[in-house]
C-alpha positions as CSV (number, residue, x, y, z in Angstrom):
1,X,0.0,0.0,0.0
2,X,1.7,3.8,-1.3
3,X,1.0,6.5,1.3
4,X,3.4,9.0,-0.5
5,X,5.0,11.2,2.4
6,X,4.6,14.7,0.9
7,X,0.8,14.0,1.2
8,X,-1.6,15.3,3.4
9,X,-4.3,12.8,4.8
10,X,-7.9,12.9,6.1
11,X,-9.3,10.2,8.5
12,X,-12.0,9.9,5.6
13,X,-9.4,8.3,3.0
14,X,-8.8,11.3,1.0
15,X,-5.2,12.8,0.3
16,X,-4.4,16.4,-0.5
17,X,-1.5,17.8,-2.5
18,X,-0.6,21.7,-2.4
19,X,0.1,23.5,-5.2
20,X,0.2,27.2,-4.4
21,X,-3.4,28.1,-2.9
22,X,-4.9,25.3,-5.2
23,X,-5.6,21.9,-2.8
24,X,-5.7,18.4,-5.5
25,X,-7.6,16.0,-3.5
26,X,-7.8,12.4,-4.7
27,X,-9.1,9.2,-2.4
28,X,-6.1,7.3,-1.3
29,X,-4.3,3.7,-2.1
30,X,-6.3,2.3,0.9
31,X,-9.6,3.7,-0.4
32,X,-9.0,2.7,-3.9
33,X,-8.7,-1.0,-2.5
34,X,-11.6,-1.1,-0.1
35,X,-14.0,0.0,-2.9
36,X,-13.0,-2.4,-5.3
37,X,-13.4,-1.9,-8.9
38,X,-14.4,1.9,-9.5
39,X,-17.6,2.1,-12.0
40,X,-18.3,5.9,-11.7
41,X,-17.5,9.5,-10.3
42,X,-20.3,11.9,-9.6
43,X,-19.3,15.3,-8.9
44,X,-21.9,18.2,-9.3
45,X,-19.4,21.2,-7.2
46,X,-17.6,22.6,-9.6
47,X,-18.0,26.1,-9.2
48,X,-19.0,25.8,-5.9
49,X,-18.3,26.6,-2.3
50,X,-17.7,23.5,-0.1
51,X,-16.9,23.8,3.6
52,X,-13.6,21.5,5.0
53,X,-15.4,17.7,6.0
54,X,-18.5,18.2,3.9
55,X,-19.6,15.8,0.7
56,X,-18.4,17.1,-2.6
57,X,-19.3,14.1,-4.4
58,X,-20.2,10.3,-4.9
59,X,-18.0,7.4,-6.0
60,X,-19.6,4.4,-7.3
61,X,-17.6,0.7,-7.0
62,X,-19.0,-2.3,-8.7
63,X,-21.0,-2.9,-4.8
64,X,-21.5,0.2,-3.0
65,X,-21.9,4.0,-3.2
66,X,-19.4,6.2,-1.3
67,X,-19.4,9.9,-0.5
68,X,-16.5,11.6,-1.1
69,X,-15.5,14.3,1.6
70,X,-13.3,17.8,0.6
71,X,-10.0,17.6,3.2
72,X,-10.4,21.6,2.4
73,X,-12.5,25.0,2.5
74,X,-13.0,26.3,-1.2
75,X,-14.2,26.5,-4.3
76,X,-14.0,23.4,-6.5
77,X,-12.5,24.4,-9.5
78,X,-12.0,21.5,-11.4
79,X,-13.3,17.8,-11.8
80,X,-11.0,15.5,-13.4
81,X,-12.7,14.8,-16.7
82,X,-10.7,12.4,-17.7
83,X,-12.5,9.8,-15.3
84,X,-15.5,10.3,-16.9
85,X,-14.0,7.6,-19.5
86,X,-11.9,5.8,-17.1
87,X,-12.9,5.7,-13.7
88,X,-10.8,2.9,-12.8
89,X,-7.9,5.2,-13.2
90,X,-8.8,5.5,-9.4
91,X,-8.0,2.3,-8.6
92,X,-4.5,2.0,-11.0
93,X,-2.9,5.2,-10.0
94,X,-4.8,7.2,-7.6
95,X,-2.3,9.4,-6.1
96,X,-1.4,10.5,-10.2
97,X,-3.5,10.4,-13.1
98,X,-7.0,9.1,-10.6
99,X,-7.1,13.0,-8.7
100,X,-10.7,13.9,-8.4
101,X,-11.2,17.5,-7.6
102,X,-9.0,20.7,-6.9
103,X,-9.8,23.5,-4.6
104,X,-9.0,27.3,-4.5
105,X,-8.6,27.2,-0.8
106,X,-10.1,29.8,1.4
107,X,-8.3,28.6,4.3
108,X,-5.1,27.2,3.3
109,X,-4.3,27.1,7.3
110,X,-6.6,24.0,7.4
111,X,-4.0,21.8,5.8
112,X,-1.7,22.2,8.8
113,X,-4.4,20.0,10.9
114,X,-4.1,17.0,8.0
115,X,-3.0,13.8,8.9
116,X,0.5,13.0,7.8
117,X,1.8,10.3,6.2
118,X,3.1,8.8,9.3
119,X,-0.5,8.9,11.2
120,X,-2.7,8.0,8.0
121,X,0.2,4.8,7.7
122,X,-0.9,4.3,11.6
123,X,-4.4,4.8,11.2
124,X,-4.9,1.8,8.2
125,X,-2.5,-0.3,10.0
């Protein structure tokens, strides 16, 4: 299982990556392995507000329905169309090519309270 160390973690299986004041959020290695085969993305915020913890979308696996949480304050900017195609680019390189979402933060102080590598690594075991 990759947790990449210059990630930021939520308790909720997302990861965030920083670029500037832009958050790319993606669902992590874990996740990707719980779910199982990943059918379909749903994600109706772009061009939205979304408060840190709250749902900014759906992912669908061949057996259940997940909501997706944003690690983040901001508005969603961008939904990574190319997993409209190929959703199971989630599951084959989700820290890459399988982001979701990224954020304009409005609080890019929230980050700080993220789970690092090492306490996401102790929280899946």
């Amino acid at each position: 299982m990759k947790i990449p160390f210059e990630l930021k973690y939520t308790k909720d299986h997302e990861w965030v990556r920083v670029e500037g004041d832009t958050a790319v959020v993606g669902i992590t290695d874990f996740a990707q392995s719980q779910l199982g085969d990943i059918v379909y993305l749903d994600v109706t915020t772009v061009g939205e507000s979304v408060e840190q913890d709250s749902v900014f979308g759906t992912i669908e696996a061949v057996k259940t329905v997940s909501d997706l949480f944003c690690p983040v304050s901001g508005e969603v900017t961008e939904f990574n169309g190319a997993l409209d195609d190929a959703p199971e680019t989630v599951n084959r390189d989700p820290y890459g090519e399988g982001w979701i979402i990224r954020v304009a933060m409005s609080d890019p102080g929230q980050v700080a309270g993220l789970l690092s590598a090492e306490e996401y690594k102790a929280l899946v075991g």
